[in-house]
N, C-alpha and C positions, 0 to 999 in steps of 0.2 A: 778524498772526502770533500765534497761541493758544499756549501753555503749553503744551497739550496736543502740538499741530504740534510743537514745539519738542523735547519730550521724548523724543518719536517718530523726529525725524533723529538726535537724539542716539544711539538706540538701533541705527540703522541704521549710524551712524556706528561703532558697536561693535563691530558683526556682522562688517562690512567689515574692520577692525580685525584679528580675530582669522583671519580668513582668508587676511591678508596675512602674519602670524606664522607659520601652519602652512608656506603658502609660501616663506617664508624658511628655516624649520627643513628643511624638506625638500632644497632646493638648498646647506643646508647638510650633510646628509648626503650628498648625492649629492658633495662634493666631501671630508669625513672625511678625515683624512690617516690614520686607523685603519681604514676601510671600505674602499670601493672606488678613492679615491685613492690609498691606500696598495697598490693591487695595479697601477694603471697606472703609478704609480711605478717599482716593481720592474721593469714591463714596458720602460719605459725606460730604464732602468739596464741591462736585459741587453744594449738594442741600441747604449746610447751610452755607457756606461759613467759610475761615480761619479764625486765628487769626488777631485780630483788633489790629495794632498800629496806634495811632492818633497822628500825628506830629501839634504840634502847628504850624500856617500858618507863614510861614517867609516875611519878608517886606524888600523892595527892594526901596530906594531913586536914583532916578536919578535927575542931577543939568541939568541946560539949558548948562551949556558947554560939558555935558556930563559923567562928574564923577560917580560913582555909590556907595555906601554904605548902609550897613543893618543894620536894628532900631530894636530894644528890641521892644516885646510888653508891653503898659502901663499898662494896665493890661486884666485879662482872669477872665470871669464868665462863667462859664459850669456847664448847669446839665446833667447827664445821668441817665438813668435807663435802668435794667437789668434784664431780665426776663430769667430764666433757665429751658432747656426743654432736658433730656436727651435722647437720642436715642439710640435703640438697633442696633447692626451687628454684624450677626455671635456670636462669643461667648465675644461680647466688649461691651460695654457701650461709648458713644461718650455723652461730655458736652456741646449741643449747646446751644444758647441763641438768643434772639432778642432785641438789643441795640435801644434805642432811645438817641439820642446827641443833646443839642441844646448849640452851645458854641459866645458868646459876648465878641469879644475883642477891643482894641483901640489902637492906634498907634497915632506916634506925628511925623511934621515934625520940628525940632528942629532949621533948617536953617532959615537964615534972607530971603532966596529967594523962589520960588515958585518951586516945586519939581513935577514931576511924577514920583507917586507911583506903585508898582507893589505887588499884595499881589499873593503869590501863596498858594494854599492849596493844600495836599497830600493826597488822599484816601487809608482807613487805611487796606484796602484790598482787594483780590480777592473776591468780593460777587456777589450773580446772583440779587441783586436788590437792590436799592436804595430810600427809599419812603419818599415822601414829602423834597423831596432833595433842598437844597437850600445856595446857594454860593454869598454873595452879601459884596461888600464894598462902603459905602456909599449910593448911590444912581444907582450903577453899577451892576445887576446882570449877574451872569458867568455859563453858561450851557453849558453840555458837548459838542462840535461838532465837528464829525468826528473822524480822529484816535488821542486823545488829550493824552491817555495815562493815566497813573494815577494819574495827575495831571491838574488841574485846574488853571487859571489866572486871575485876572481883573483889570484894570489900570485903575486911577484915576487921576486926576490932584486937585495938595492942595495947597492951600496958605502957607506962613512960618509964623510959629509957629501955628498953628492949629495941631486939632484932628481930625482924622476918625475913624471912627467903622467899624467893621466888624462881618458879622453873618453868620456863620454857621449851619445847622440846615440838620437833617436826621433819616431817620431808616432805619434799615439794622438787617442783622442776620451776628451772627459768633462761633467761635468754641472755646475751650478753656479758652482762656482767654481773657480777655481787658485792651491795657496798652496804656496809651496817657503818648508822649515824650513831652518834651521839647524844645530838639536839639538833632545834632547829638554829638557833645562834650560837654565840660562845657558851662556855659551858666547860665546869669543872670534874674530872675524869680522876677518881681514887680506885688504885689497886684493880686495875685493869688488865686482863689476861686475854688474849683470843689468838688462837691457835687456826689456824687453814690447810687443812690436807687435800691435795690433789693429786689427780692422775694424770697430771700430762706437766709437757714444758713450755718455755716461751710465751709465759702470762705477761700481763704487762699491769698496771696499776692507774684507775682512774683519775683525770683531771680532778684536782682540790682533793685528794685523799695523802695520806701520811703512810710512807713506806715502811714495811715493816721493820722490828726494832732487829730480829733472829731469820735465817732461812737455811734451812737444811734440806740435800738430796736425799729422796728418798727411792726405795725401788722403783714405785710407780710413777712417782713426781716430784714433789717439794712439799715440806714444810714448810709454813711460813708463821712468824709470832708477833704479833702487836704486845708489848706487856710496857704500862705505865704506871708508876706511882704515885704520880702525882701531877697531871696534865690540865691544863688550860687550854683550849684550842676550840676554834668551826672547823678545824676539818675533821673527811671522815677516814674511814679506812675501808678498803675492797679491791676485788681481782679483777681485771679484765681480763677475759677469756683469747686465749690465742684464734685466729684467723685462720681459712684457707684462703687461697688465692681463690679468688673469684672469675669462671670464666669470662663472664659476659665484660666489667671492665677491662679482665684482660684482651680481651679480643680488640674493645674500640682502641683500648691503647696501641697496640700492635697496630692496628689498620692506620690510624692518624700517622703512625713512625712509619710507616711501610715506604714513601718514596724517595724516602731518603736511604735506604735499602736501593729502589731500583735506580736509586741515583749514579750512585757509586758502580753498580753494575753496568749502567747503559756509560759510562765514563770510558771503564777497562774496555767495553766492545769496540766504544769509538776509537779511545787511542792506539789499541791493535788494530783495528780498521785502516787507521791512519799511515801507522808504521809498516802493516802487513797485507801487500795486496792483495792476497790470497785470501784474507781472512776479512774484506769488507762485506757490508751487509746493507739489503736494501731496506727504506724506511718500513717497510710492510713488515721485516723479517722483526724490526724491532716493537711494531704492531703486538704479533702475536707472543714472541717474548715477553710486552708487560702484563699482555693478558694472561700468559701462563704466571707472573707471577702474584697477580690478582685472585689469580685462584685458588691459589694457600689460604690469604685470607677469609674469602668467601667459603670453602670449605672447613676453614678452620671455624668460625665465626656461628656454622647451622649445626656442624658437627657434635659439638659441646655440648645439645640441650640432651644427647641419645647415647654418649660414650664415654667413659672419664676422660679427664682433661690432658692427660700425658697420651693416650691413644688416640686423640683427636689430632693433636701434633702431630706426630709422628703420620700416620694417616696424610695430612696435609702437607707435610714435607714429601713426603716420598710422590704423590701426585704431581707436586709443582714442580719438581727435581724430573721425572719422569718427561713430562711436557717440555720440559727446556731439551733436556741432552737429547731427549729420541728428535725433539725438531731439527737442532742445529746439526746433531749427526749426518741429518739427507740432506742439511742445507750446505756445507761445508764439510763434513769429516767427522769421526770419531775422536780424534786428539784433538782439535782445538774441542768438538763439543764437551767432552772429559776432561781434558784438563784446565784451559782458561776457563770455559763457560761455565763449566760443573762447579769446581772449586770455587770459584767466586760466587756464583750462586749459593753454595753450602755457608762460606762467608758471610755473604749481605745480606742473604733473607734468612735463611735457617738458624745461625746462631746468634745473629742480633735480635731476633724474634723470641728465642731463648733466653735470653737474657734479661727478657722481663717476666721470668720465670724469679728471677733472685732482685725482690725489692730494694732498689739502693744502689746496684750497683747498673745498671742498663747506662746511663751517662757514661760511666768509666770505660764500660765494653764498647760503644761507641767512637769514644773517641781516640780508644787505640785502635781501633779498627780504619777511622778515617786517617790515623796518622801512619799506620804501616800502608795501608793503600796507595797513600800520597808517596812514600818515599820508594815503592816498588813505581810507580809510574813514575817518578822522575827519572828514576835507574833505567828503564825502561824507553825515552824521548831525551834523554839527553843531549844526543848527537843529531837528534832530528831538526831537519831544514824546516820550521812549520809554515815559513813564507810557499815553501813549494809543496808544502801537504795541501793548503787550504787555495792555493790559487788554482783557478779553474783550468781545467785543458784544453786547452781550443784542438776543435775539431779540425782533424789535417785536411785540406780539399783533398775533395773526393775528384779522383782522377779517371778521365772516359779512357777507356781502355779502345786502344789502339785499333782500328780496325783496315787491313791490308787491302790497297785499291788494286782492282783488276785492270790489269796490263795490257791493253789492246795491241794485237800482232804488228808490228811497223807494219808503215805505208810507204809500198816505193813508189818514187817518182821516174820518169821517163820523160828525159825531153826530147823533145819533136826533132 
């Protein structure tokens, strides 16, 4: 292996490099949440509607002289259930859901005099439907009419010291996540119940919310229970919806890791190259080697938007896998193409690529990956001279081949 050879895959190794950059930038535009994701966004928000916050109903005392003041609720029994239904766009995965709420609350009016009540409720978002909707206090039911906005009303008139109820009750679809407030600032919370059933696992719980107090498995999912007796708090409480892996950033990620991949790979060829004369290889042969491994990516990367994301792999692998061993097969052999070059390709691109399948752990696969590489190539060059691997050969002269002179017959002489 020349200096020269050397500087050559290096440069190749570059090219390949930058090629995998642009491909990442690009599958990173295609997923923008300013560009085009931000318009299949909105596209699924019209059909499944946003993120749900559910403001506990606020209660509103008015006196016969006029005065106005707002009451704690006495307490809140709510169940919801959750049902999670992921939808594809473009190269994203969206977390919709279909929420069913049915919430029981009670209010007191505390004065010695007869009060009108005003309970207002806040719809917990932009949705394109509302079923089995139902807004009632006391005996008062409140149905939307006209431009009411997102907010509902219904006035009651209550005796002093008495109780009303109120009920709640709907289904809706939304996105993300689901989080019922309490208020807008702090705010004291009596005899607080709220139960969450779902159908799935691996929820997780939004920033500034309060984890539940109770969570049980159930066949479908989890229970989960908020229940307070007597609570103080701004924060709120709700689910965040579990994720798919997304292809589109999985692909830039993969593409950006990718030459560290052929890193490692174009490494084992050189220092077999080195040690095995049989088995060097010219700059060109390591040309189309990174090409074949570029082409995982870029197949993996268009793949995605037309096949699920596990048949897209796979697809992709057995392409680039195919492209390496059938080349180096005619170029060298079937055992090194099969065994070093296959194997190590299965290695460096195929299951470090996989391994950003399992969020969390892709660092740790790597770096056992570079530390068994390293100590099979030490095992491997230990013995080796590399003064006399990397110093050039000098060309032996070339030697003119002998060419036999014709032998003119003697000349006899004759003296006089």
């Amino acid at each position: 292996m020349s200096i020269s050879r050397l500087i050559a895959i290096v440069f190749i190794f570059g090219c390949v490099t930058m090629a995998w950059a642009i491909l990442a930038t690009s599958v990173v535009v295609r997923t923008d949440p300013n560009g085009l994701n931000a318009t299949l966004y909105r596209q699924v928000e019209k059909l499944w509607g946003t993120t749900h916050l559910q403001k506990a109903p606020a209660v509103t005392l008015v006196t016969q002289d006029g005065s106005t003041s707002n009451v704690e609720l006495e307490s809140s029994e709510i169940d919801v259930g959750l049902k999670l239904k992921h939808r594809p766009k473009g190269l994203l995965w969206y977390a919709t859901y279909d929420v069913d709420f049915d919430g029981t609350y009670t209010f007191l009016n505390p004065l010695d005099e007869p009060v009108t009540a005003t309970v207002t409720f806040e719809f917990p978002a932009t949705s394109p439907a509302w079923d089995n909707f139902e807004f009632r206090v006391q005996d008062v039911h409140a149905t939307p009419k006209g431009n009411t906005g997102n907010k509902l009303t219904a006035t009651v008139e209550l005796p002093p010291k008495k109780e009303a109820d109120i009920h709640i009750s709907y289904k809706s679809r939304g996105m993300d996540k689901w989080i019922y407030s309490f208020a807008d600032s702090i705010t004291a919370v009596k005899n607080f119940h709220l139960t969450v059933n779902t159908d799935f696992g691996g929820y997780d719980f939004p920033e500034g919310t309060i984890s539940p107090s109770e969570k049980y498995k159930t066949e479908s999912g989890w229970e989960l229970a908020w229940n307070f007796t007597s609570l103080v708090s701004d924060f709120d409480v709700g689910v965040t919806m579990p994720t798919k892996i997304n292809p589109g950033p999985l692909a830039s990620r993969m593409s950006y890791f990718a030459p560290v991949s052929l890193l490692f790979f174009f490494t084992v060829l050189v220092v077999l190259g080195a040690v095995r004369d049989d088995t060097s290889l010219h700059p060109m042969h390591y040309f189309f080697l990174g090409a074949s491994f570029f082409s995982f990516h870029l197949l993996f990367a268009y793949l995605v938007d037309h096949v699920m994301l596990e048949i897209a792999f796979i697809i992709s692998a057995v392409v680039s896998l195919a492209l390496v061993i059938g080349y180096l097969w005619r170029v060298v052999g079937w055992r090194f193409a099969l065994r070093e070059a296959g194997i190590s390709q299965f290695l460096f691109l195929i299951l470090f690529s996989y391994a950003f399948f399992f969020e969390g752990y892709t660092g740790l696969v790597v770096t056992i990956g570079a530390i068994l590489t390293l100590a099979a190539l030490m095992q491997i060059t230990a013995k080796v001279d590399w003064a006399e691997v990397f110093k050039k050969k000098e060309k032996a002269p070339r030697q003119r081949p002998l060419v036999p002179i014709e032998q003119s017959p003697p000349t006899h002489y004759h003296s006089d």
